[in-house]
N, C-alpha and C positions, 0 to 999 in steps of 0.2 A: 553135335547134340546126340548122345548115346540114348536113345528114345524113338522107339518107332511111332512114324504118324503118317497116318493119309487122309484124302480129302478126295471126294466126286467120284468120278468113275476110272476105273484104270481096268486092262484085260487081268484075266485070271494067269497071265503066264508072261512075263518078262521079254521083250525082242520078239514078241508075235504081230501078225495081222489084229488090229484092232480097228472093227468097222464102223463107220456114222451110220445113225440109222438111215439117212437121205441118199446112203452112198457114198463110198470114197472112203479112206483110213485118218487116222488120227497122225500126228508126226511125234515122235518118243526121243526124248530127248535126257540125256542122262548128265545131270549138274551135279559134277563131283570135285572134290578139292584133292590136293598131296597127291599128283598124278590120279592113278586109280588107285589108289590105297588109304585115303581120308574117308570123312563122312558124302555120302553121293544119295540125290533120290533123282527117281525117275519122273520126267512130267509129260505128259499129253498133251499136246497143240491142235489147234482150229487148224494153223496154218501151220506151215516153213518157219521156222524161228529165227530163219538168218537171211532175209529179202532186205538188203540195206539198199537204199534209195538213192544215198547223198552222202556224204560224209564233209563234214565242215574244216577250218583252220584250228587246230589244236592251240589251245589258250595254255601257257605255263600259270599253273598255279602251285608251284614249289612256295614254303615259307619264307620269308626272310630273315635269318639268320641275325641278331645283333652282338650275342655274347655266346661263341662257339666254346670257350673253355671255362665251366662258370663254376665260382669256391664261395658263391656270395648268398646265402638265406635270403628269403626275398617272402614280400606278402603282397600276393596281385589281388585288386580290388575289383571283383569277376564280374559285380555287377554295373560298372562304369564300361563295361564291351558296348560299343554302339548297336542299340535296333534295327530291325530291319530286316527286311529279305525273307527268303522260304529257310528250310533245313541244310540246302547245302548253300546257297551263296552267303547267310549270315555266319560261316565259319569264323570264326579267329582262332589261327593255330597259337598256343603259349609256349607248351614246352615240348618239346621234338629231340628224335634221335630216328637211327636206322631202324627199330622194333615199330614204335610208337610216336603219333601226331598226338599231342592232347591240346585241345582246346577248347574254347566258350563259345557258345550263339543264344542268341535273342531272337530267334524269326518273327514277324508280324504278321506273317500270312501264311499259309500254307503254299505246300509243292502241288498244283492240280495242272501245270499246263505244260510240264514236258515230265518224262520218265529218267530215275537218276542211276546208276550203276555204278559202285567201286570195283574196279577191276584189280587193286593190289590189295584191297585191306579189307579186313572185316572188321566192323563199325558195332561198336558198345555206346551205346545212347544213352545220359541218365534222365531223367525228366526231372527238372525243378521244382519250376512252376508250370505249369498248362497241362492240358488234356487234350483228345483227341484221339484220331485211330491209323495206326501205318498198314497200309495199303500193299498188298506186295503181288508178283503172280503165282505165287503158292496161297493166298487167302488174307485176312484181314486181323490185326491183332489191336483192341483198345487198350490204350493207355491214361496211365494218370502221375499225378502227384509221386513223386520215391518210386518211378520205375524204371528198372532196366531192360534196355531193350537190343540183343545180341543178332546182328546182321549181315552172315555169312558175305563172305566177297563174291560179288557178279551175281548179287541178288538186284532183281531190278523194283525196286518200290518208290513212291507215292508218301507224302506224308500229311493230313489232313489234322488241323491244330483247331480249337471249341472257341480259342481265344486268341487276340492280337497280343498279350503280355504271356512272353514265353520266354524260361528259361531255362539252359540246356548245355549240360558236362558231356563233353564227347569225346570218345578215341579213337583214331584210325590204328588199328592193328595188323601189322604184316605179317604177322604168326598166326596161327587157328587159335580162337581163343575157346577154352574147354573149362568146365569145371574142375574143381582140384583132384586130382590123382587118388589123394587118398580118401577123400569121402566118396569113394565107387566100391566094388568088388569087382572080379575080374570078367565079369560077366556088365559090367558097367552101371550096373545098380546102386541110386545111390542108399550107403550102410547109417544104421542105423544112428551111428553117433557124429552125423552128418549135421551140418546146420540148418539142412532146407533137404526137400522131398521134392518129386517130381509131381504132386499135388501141388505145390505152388508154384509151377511152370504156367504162364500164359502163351497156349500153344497159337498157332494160326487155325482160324474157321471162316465159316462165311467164305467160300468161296467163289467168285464172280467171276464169270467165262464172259468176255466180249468179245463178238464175231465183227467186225469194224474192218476196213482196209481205207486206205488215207494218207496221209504222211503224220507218222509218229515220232516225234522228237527223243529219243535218249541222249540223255550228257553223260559223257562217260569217263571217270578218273582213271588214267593210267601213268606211271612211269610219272608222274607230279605234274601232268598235263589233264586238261578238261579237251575232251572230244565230243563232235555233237555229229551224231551220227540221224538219219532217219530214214525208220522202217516203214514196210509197207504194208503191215498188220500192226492191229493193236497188239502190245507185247503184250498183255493179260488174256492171252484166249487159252490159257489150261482147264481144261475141264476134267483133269483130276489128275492123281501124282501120290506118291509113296517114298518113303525111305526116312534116311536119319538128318539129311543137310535142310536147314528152316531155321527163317526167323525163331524167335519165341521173347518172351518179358519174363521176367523177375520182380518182384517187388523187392525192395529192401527193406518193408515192413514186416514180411516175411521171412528173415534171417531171424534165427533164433541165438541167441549168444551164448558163448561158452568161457565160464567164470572158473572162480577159486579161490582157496582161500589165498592166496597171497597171488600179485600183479602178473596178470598170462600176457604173453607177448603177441605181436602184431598177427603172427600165421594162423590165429584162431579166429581174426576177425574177414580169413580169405572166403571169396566169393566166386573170384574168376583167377584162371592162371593161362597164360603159356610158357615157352622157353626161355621170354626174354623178359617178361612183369609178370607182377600179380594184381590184384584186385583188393582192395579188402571194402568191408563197409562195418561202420563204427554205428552200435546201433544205440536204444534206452538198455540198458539192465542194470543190475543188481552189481554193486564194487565186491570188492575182495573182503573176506569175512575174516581173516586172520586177525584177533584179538589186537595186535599191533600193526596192520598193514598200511601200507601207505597204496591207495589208489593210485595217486598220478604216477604216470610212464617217470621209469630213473631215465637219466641222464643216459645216453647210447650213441655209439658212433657209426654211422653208416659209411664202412669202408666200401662196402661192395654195394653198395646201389644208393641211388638219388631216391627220395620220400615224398611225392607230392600228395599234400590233402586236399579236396574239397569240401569246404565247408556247408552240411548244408540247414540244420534246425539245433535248437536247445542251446542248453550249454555246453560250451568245450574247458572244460576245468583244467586243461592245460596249459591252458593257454589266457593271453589278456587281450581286451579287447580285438575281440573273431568278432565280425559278422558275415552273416550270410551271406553266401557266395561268393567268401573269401580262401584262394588260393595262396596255404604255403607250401614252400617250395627249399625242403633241407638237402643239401648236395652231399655226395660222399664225398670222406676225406675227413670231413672236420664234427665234433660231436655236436648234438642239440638235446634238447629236454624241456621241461616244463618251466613256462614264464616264472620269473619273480616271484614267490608267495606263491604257487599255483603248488608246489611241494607240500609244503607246511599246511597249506589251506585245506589240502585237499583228504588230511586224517579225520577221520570218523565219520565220512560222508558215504552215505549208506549206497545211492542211486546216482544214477546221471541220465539226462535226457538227451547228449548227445547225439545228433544224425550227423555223417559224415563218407566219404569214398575217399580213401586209401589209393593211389597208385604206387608201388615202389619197382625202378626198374636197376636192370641189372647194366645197362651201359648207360654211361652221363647224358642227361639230358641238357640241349642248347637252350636257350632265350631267344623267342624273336621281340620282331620290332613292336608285334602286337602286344606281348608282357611285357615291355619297357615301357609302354604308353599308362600301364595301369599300375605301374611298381612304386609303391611308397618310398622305395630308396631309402630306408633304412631301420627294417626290420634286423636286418643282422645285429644289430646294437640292443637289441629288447632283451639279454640276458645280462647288461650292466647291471650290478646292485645301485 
């Protein structure tokens, strides 16, 4: 997160003595990624941040694989995932490869009664449906309806939902995921003919120090194993911290779209990048103003990357019968394009109110057991005449 932020108190000088007013010093701990050469901020502790208690049996929670080499379009029907659970045990992984986990959850309840940590991945949350606020020990961030919410790896949060009907597009990311390259300057500013400003960052605030000792449960992903570790402080005792590594939200109400007169391709609809995806979000605007343009996307072959969409409001004019919270899923190798009539139909149509997320990645993504449960099995056939 190229943005500097702090919260509560921290010393005027980096690797100093920093006192309680009671007595005794604060413990400084520096959470950085990419060795020491990624994003890192510094945090202040009540306690020791590393007094582990316990440590339990690691639980494999690797996917299960059903269709490792796949050339089949496919359309999962995202809201048949079963309910249930907090944020991380209602996961269902769909489509997987070495970069990226993408899958569905429905939680019913929220995360309040153990502390969660990915230790391989940093975690892009969309929010479908539900509200509420994610908890973190850098500070507290509300969310809502169309938000994204980017959650650096070995962040330890909390996830607190308004409601029991929740629903939730999420990616485990083994790369840093960054905003795009080229809507920065070299100073990291995002430029002006950018989609979004660092004015529509939802950073962390509200920050809560708990001074507590106890036995404190953290689950912790690593290596495709759950680990449940427990501390002998509350992991939330920072009482202040600095730097660029932090949660923060996004809205994708907040994207602002970038048109033409004739059809702009996928890279103007990018949101988030790393080295092995990108991100895009499909938002309302305005179609292509060229006196003869055709809006709907031509026909295109994705040699080098697999296409998955999430569907999530409006109409998708490209498509026939989409509804919400419907994932498709076009492979590389073989071409796809706009349903039946979705061509033709879609001349002289001024707007679109499409909402949608975009993943395209750069190596083929698997099918688990979990996307064969919800697969129509035979959307491939939907460009018969």
């Amino acid at each position: 997160m190229p943005i500097y932020h702090k919260l509560g108190s921290i010393p005027p000088k980096r690797h100093t003595i920093f006192e309680k007013p009671g007595g005794g010093i604060y413990y400084e701990q520096l959470f950085g990624t990419v060795g020491f050469d990624g994003m890192a901020s510094l945090l202040y502790h009540l306690h020791r941040p590393t007094q582990v208690k316990s440590i339990g049996a690691p639980r494999d929670v690797t996917p299960t694989i059903a269709v490792e080499r796949n050339l089949t379009s496919r359309i999962l029907k995202g809201f048949e995932v079963p309910e249930g659970g907090d944020i991380v045990d209602s996961r269902h992984p769909l489509l997987v490869n070495k970069d990226i986990h993408i899958g569905l959850a429905a939680p019913t309840r929220s995360l309040t009664n153990y502390f969660y940590k990915n230790a391989d991945c940093d975690e892009l949350i969309f929010i479908h449906r539900g509200s509420g606020t994610l908890r973190t020990f850098l500070g507290n961030i509300p969310f809502e309806y169309g938000d994204y919410l980017v959650i650096p790896r070995g962040m330890i949060y909390q996830m607190d939902f308004d409601t029991t009907e929740n629903k939730i597009l999420y990616a485990e990311s083994f790369h840093p995921i960054y905003t795009p390259k080229r809507y920065r300057n070299w100073f990291g500013q995002l430029l002006e003919h950018s989609p979004f400003c660092e004015r529509d960052y939802k950073l962390p605030s509200g920050l809560v120090t708990h001074d507590e000792k106890g036995d404190f449960l953290i689950k912790i992903k690593k290596q495709g194993f759950m680990h449940e570790l427990v501390y002998a402080t509350h992991p939330f005792d920072v009482v202040g911290w600095d730097g660029y590594n932090f949660p923060y939200g996004f809205s994708i109400h907040n994207f602002e779209p970038i048109t033409g007169r004739v059809h702009q391709p996928p890279p103007v609809h990018q949101t988030f990048e790393t080295k092995a995806y990108v991100v895009c979000s499909f938002v309302p605007r305005l179609f292509d103003y060229h006196p003869k343009a055709i809006p709907a996307p031509y026909n295109h072959s994705n040699i080098d990357s697999d296409e998955m969409i999430y569907y999530v409001d409006g109409d998708f004019m490209s498509r026939n019968n989409i509804q919400q919270g419907y994932i498709t899923l076009h492979p590389a190798g073989i071409p796809h394009g706009p349903a039946p009539g979705a061509y033709e139909r879609s001349i002289g149509v001024k707007s679109t109110e499409e909402l949608a997320v975009m993943i395209d990645t750069f190596a083929p993504l698997m099918v688990t057991e979990h996307a064969l449960a919800i697969d129509d099995g035979k959307y491939f056939q939907s460009w018969l005449e």
